[in-house]
C-alpha positions in Angstrom: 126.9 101.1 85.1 125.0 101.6 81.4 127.4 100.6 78.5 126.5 101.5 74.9 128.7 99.8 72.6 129.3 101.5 68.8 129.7 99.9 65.6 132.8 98.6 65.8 131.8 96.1 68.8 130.1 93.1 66.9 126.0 93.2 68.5 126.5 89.4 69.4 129.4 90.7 72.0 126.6 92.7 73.4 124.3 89.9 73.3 127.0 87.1 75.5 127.4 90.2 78.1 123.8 90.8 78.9 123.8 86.9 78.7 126.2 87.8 81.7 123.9 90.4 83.4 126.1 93.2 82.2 123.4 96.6 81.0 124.2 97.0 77.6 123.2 98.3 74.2 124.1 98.7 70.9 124.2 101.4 68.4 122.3 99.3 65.9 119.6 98.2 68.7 118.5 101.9 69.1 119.3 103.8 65.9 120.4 103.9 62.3 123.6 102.2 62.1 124.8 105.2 60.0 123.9 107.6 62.8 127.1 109.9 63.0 129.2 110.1 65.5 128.9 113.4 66.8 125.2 112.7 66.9 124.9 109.7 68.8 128.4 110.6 71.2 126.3 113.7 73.1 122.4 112.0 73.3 124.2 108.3 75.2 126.4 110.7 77.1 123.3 112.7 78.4 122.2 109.9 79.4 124.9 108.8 81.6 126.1 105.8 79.6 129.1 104.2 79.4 130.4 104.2 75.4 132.4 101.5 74.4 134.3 101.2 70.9 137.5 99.4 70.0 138.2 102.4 67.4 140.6 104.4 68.2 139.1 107.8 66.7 139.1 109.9 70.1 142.5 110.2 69.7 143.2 110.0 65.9 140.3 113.0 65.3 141.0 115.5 66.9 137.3 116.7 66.6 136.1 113.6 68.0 138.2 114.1 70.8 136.7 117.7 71.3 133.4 116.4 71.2 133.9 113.4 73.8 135.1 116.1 76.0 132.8 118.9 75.8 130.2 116.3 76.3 131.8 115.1 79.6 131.7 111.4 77.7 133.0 108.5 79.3 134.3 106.8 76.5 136.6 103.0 76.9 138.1 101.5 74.3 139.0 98.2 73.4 141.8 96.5 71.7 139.9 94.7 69.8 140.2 94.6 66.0 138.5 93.3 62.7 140.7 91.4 62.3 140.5 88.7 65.2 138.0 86.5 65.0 134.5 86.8 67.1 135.5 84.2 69.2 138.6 86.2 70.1 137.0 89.0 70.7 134.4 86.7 72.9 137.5 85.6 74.7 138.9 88.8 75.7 135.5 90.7 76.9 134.2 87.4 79.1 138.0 87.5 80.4 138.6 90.7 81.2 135.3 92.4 81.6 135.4 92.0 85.3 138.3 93.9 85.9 137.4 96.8 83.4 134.0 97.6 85.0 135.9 97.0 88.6 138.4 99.5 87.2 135.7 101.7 85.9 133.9 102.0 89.5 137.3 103.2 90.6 138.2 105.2 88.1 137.3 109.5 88.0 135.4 109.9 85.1 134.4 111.1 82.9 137.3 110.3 80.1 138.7 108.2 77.8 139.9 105.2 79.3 142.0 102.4 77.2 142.0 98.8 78.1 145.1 97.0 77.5 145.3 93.4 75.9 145.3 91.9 79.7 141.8 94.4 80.6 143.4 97.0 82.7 142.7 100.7 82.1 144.9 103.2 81.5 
């Protein structure tokens, strides 16, 4: 599995999880930063990637939502927020990374896929 994390994943989580061995990218690492959404969403789904974002705009955009769909995305999110401190966020991917990309394997995707605070999907 490809992932290609957005914006709101700090580029140094990216960095500890290919550290880890984990393929992964970020938005910055392959365009504009301002790139909009429903531009990058249907080029990384084309290519089979696995987008992963701790906002929660699938389901509070309705159009988003659309877009993810008719794109047959697979999108995960994480509850991860500004808020928390890197080393937080640090602590919940190397935690519970295993068991979302486990899950992932398992899952039928595409979809939207949210990982709880103790990394299972639902």
């Amino acid at each position: 599995m490809t992932f290609f994390f957005d914006n709101c994943v700090p580029i140094g989580l990216v960095h500890i999880l290919r550290i880890l061995g984990v393929s992964a990218v970020h938005l910055s690492e392959r365009m504009d930063p301002t790139t909009a959404d429903d531009t990058w969403i249907p080029q990384v789904a084309a290519e089979g990637r696995i987008i992963v974002t701790s906002n929660d705009w699938p389901h509070k955009e309705p159009a988003m939502d659309k877009i993810v769909q008719q794109v047959r995305a697979t999108v995960v999110y994480l509850p991860m927020h500004r808020d928390q401190k890197l080393w937080q966020q640090a602590e919940y991917l190397v935690r519970h990374w295993p068991r979302i990309t486990q899950e992932l394997e398992a899952a039928r995707r595409p979809g939207f896929f949210r990982a709880t605070e103790k990394g299972r999907l639902r």
